[in-house]
N, C-alpha and C positions, 0 to 999 in steps of 0.2 A: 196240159201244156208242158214241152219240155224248152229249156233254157241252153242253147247251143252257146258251149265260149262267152257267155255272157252276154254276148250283143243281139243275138238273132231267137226269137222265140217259136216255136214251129206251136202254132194254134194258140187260144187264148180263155182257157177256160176260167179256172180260179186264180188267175196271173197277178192282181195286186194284193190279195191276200197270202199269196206265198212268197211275194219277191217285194222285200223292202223297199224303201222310198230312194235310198242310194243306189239301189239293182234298177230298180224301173228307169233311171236316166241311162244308162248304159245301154239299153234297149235300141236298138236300130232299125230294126228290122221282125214282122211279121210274116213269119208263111202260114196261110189257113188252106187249110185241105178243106174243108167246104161248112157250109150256115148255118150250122145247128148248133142253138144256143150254147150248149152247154163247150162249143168251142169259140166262142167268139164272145162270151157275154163278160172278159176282161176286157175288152177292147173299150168301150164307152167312160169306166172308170180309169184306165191308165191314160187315157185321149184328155181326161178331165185332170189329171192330177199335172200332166206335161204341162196344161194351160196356165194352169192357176199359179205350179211353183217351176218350169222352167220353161215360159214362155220365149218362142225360138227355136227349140230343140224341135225336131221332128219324126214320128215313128213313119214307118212306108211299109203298108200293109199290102201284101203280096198273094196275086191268086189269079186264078184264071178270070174270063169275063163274066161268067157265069154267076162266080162267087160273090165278087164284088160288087158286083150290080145288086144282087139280093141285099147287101148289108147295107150299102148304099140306097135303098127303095126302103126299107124294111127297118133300117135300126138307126142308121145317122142321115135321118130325117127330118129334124126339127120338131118331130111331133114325139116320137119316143125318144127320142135324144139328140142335142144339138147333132150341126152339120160338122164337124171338129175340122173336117178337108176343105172347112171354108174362115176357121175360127185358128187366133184374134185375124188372121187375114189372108188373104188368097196364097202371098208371095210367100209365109213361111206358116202355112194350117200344123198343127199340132198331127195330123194324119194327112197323108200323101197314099197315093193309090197307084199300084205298078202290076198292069195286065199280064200274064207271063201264057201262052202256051204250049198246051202241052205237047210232050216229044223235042221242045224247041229248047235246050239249056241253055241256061244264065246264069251270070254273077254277083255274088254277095261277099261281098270282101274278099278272100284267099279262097272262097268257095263256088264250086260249079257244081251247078243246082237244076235238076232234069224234073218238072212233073209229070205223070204220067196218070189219065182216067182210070178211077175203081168203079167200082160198085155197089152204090148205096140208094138209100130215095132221095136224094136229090142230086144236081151235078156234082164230083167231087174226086179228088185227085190226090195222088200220092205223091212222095216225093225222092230221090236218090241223091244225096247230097256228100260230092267229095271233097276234101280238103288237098291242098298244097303237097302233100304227100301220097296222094292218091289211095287214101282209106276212104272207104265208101261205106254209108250209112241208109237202110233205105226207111224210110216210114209209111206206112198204109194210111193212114188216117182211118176213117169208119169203112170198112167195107164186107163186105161178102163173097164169094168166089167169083173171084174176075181172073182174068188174063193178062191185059196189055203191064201190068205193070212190071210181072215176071220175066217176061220179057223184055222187056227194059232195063230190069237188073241183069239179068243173063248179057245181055248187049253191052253194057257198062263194064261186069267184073271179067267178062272175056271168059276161061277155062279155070279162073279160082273162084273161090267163094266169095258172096260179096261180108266186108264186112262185120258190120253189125244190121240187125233189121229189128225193129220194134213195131210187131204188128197185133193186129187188135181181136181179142176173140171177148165177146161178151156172153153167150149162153153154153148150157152144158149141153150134153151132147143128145139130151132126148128132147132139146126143143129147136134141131135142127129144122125145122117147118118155120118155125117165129124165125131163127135165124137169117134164112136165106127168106124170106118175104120183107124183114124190115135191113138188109143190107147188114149182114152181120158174121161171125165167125163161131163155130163152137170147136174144141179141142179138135174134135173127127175131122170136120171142117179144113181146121189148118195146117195138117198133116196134109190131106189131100192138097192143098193150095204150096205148101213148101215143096211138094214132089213136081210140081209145074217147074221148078230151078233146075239149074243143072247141077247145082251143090248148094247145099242146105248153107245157111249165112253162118260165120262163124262165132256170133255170136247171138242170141235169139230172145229178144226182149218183148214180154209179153203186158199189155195193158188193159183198159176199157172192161174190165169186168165187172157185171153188176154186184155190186155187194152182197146180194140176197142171196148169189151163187158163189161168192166165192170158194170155200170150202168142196164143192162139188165140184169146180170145174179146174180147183188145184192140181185133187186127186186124178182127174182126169189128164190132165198134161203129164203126168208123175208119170202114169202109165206109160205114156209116148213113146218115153225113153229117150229123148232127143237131148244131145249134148249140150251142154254150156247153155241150157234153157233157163231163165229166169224171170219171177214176175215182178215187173215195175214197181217200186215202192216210193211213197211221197217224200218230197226233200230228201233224194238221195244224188248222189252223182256218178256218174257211171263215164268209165273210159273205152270208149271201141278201140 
């Protein structure tokens, strides 16, 4: 999960264990890049904490039709967890639901927000989010070697670089097979995927790595050589 300006959280993994009880009202806004637990499985307990101690407020959980629908069939369905987009009541649910597709940008406060389809096992979508000053941030969510979204950012940054980009490589580089079969990135991978741009992002933030590899697939970016590269670290804050 990352915590944009405070109000908008892009996916929802371990979100009320990292974000106080004071942080979670601040919350406004979810974007989920697509239904895989381990991005969505704050969404149930922060849906539940809104109710109990600030019944009224409302989070608007953002995604294509695809995504939504899954979590909506699949997780806040009364049987694994209340309906919270129907609870304490229709007119102000603790969760609100806002279809968004993709290539079509939208707005989220001072922000215009483009997703655009990756490549993963199930539907799931990236996102290009600029602010009031036109710095551009783009996010992959889970994916594997795709295309439309580079072009997407290519189309948004015009002939510079797009700002910052935090995209996701989970295995090292000799399990490129597991990679591209389960919608994934390894070092080798992302180099190939960054040369899809017409300039590397000027800032390149790396996440989603299994633990078990970290250490291997450190040393493997190290090699890259790629500037102003860095791996994602918990509870830090990072300025694009």
């Amino acid at each position: 999960s990352f915590l944009l300006d405070d109000s908008i959280l892009i996916d929802a993994g371990t979100t009320t264990a990292a974000i106080g009880e004071g942080a979670q009202k601040k919350i406004g806004h979810i974007i989920i890049t697509h239904s895989h637990f381990d991005h969505i499985r704050g969404i149930p307990t922060l849906a539940d904490n809104m109710f109990l101690r600030d019944p009224g407020h409302s989070i608007t959980l953002v995604g294509t039709k695809a995504v939504l629908q899954v979590i909506r069939k699949n997780l806040l369905n009364n049987i694994v967890w209340p309906d919270f987009t129907r609870k304490p009541n229709l007119k102000k649910p603790a969760l609100k639901l806002k279809v968004i597709k993709t290539g079509k940008p939208f707005r989220i406060l001072d922000y215009r927000i483009t997703a655009e389809r990756t490549d993963h096992t199930v539907p799931a979508a990236g996102y290009i989010i600029e602010n009031s000053k036109g710095k551009k941030l783009l996010y992959t969510g889970d994916t594997g070697p795709t295309d439309r979204i580079w072009k997407r950012a290519d189309m948004r940054s015009g002939k510079t670089a797009i700002d910052g980009a935090i995209i996701e490589v989970t295995f090292p580089n000799r399990m490129k097979a597991a990679a591209e079969r389960t919608g994934h990135l390894t070092p080798a991978l992302l180099l190939s995927e960054l040369k899809k741009l017409r300039n590397f992002p000027k800032k390149l933030y790396i996440t989603h790595i299994k633990p078990q590899y970290i250490t291997t697939v450190t040393k493997e970016l190290q090699k890259l050589k790629i500037k102003n590269l860095k791996i994602l670290e918990k509870d830090r804050t990072y300025v694009i």
